[in-house]
N, C-alpha and C positions, 0 to 999 in steps of 0.2 A: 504494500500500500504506500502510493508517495501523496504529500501532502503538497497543498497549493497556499501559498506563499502570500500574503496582502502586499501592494504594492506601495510606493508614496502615497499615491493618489486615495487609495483607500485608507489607510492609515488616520487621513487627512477629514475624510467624510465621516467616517467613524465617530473620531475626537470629535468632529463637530456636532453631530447627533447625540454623544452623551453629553456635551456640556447644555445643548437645546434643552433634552430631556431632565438637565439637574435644573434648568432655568424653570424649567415647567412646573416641577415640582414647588416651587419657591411660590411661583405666579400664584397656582392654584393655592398654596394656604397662606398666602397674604390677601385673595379675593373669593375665597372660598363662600363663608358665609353674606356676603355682600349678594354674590350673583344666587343661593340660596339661603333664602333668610328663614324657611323652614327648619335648616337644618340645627340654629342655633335655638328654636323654641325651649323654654324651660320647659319641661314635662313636670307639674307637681303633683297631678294624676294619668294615674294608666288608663289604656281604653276599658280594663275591668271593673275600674272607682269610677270612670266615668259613667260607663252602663250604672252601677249603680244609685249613685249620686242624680242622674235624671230620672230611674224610678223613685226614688226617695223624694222628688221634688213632686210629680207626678200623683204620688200619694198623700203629700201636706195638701194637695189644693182639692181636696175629696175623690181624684179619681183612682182607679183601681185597673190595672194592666196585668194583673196575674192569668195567666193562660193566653196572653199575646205572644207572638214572638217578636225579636227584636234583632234588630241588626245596628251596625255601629260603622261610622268611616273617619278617619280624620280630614276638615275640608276646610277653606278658607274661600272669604269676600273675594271673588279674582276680581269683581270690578272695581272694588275700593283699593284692592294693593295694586292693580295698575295703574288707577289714577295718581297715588301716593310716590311712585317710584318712578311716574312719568314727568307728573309736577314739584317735588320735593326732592327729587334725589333717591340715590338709593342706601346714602347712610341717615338719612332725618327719618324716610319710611319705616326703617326698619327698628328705628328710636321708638317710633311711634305706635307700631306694629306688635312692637313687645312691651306695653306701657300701657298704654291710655287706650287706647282703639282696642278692641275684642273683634280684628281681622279671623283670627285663627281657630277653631273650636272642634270638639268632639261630637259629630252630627250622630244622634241616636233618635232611631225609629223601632216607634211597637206598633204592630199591625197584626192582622188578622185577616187571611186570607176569605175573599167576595166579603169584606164588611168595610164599609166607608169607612167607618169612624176608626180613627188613627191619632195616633202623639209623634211627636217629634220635638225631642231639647238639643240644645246648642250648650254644651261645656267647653268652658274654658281651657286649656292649662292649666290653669291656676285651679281648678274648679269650682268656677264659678259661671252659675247661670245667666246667657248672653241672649237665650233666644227660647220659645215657646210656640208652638204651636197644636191648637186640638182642630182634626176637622170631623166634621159631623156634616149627619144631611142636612139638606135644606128646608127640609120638612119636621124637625125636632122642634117643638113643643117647648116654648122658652119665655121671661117674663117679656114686659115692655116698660123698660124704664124710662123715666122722661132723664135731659141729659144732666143737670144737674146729681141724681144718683148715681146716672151712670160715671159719671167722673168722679166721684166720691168710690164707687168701688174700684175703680180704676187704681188710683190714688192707694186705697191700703192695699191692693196688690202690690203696686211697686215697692209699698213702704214693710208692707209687710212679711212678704214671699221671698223679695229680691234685695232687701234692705238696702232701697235707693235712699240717696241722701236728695230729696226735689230741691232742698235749697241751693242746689248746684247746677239747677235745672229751670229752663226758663218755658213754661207753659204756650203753647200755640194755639191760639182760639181760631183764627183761619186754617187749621188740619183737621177740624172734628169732624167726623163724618158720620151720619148714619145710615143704616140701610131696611126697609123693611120686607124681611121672610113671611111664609106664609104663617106663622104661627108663634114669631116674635119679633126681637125689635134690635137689631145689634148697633153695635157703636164703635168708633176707634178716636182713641185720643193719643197726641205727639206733642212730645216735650222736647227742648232744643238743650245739649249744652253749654252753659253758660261760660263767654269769654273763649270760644275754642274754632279757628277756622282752620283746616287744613287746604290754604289757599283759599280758594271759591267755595271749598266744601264743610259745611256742617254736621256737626255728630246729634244724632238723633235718638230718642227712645219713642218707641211707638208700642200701647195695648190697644188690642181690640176686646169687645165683651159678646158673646154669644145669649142673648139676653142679659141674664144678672149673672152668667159666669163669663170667669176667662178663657178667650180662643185664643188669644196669643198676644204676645210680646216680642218685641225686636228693637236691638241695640245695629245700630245700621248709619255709615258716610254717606250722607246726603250727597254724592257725585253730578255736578251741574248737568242738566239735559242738553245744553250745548256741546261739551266736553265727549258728552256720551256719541250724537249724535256726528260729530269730527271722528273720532276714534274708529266709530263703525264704519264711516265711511274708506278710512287707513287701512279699517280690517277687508274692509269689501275687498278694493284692489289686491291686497297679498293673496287674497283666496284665489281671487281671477287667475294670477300669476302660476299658483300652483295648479289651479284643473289646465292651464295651457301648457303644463310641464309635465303631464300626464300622454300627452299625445308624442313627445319624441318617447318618452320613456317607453310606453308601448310598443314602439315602433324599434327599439332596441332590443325588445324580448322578441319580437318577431324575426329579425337579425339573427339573433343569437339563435335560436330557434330553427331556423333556414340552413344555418350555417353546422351545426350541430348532426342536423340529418344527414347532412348533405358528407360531413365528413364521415358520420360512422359510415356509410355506403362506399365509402372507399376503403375503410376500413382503419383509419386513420384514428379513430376513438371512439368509446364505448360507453353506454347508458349503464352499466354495471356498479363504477363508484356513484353514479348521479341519483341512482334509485336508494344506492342505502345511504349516501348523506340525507337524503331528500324523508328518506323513513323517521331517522333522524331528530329531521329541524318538526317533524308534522309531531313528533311526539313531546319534543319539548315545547313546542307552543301552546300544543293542545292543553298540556298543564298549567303553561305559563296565564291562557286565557281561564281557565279554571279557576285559577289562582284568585281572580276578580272577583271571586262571587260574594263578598261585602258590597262591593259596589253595585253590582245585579241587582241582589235585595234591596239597595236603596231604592231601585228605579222599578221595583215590582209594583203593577197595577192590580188592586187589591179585586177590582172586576172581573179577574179571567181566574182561571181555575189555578193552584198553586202546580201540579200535578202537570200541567201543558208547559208552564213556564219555567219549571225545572228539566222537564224533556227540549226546551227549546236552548234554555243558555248551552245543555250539552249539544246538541247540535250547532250552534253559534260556535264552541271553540270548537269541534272535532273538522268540522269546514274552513276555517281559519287556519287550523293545521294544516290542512290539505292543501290548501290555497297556497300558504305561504312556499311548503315543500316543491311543489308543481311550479313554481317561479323558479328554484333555484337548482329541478330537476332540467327545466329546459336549455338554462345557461351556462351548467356547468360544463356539458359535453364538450362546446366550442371551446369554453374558455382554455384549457389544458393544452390543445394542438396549438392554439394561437399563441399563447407563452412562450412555448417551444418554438417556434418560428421568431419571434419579437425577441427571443432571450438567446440565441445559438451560443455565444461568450458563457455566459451559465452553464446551459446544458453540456456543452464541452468540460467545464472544471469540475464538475457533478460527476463527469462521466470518469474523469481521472484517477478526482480523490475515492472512488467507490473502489476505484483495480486493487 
């Protein structure tokens, strides 16, 4: 066996790719937390205190969730940390983010498969209650308060439930809103943080009353409708850009694809490694999309049968597998001969040091 030698030249690339790579190194944990500010959240409950801690809350306010089931994700405001990180910077956001703002939280839902009525709280980090929600139908049986009570219950919910400090809070008589159901009377009332603009945008606490009880509450960045309605616009275009980058891309798998046949019929390369990579990538996907199923249940529609929509997520990854496999079973064939042709310098010193 004789061995093959690196040259100056190589020498030269080499050094300079490890010293790239210690650069990199450096890069990444001096802007590590900046470019994710996830990563730095204090955790001072787990998703399992979490779960908790919103049944426990769930149950102070009279309701009863035993025999729901329940599912849990961790999730954040993306429209309030984009506008914070778009407008403010991304080291003030991230002040902010982990402070004052309740961006971040432990989104838990209890449901009951074909029954409307549902919970959902919003925990903190910290764990603390950020967000509420009960739906129920629209046909439930509820008082009719005139608005003066209703904001009187409003009121010892926040003071009582959530132990808001209102004096920190400035009341908005143009946010009250009611609405009339067939069989009660609901209400929402919005209080503004007092002294606080993140730029154009204001921090908000918003209950609603489902007759004389609570449908929810939300701690929520008032993001300007202008800002919103620029952004979406920004977002439009990028979208554009990518379905038009969908058409060469295509047209490269059909390439590859072309090319592939065309060589194994000379005989020049073979579908043999492509099918059991391709087996492969179908099996770790398949888990990988399994993997989601928190987030599934988040999006389960409590109107279709529990039984369809667990036959169906499995069908969703086991075709996801297949799919992705089938991409990289078509391309792989070409790729290999093509190497060889583009690399001959390679495959000559390959062919040396192997004697």
């Amino acid at each position: 066996m004789s061995g093959e030698h690196l040259t100056g030249s190589d020498k030269r690339t080499l050094l300079i790719w490890v010293l790239l790579g210690v650069a990199g190194v450096f890069f990444a944990r001096h802007y590590f937390f900046r470019a994710f500010p996830e990563a730095s959240v204090n955790f001072t409950v787990s998703r399992d205190q979490a779960l908790q801690r919103a049944q426990k809350f769930i149950n102070g306010l009279g309701e009863n969730v035993s025999g729901y089931q329940s599912a849990i994700i961790f999730d954040v405001d993306d429209n309030a940390k984009t506008y914070l990180e778009r407008e403010l910077g991304l080291q003030q956001a991230n002040q902010l983010m982990s402070s004052t703002l309740h961006i971040w939280y432990w989104d838990v839902r209890f449901f009951k498969p074909q029954q409307e009525e549902e919970f959902r709280v919003h925990v903190t980090p910290a764990g603390e209650i950020a967000g509420y929600a009960h739906k129920v139908e629209e046909s439930r049986a509820g008082a009719t308060l005139d608005r003066a009570a209703a904001r009187a219950a409003a009121r010892n919910f926040l003071v009582g439930k959530l132990s808001a400090d209102l004096t920190a809070w400035d009341f908005l008589p143009e946010e009250v809103n009611s609405k009339k159901a067939p069989n009660r009377l609901d209400w929402s009332f919005t209080w503004e943080k007092q002294g606080f603009r993140a730029k154009d945008a204001p921090y908000r606490l918003k209950v609603s009353l489902q007759g004389d009880r609570i449908g929810g509450s939300q701690e929520f960045l008032r993001v300007p409708e202008e800002w919103e309605r620029n952004y979406k616009r920004l977002r439009s275009g990028n979208d554009t850009l990518a379905a038009a980058f969908i058409v060469p891309y295509i047209l490269l798998i059909a390439v590859a694809t072309w090319l592939g046949i065309s060589l194994a019929r000379r005989g020049q390369t073979g579908w043999g490694p492509a099918l059991k990579l391709g087996a492969v990538v179908a099996l770790v996907l398949f888990f990988m999309q399994l993997n989601e199923w928190p987030l599934s249940r988040m999006e389960y529609d409590t109107n279709s049968p529990y039984g369809s929509f667990v036959f169906k997520q499995f069908m969703n990854a086991l075709l996801f597998g297949l799919g992705s496999a089938l991409m990289v079973m078509l391309v792989l064939p070409a790729g290999e001969p093509l190497y060889r042709v583009s690399q001959p310098r390679t495959r000559r010193s390959i062919i040396r040091i192997s004697k």
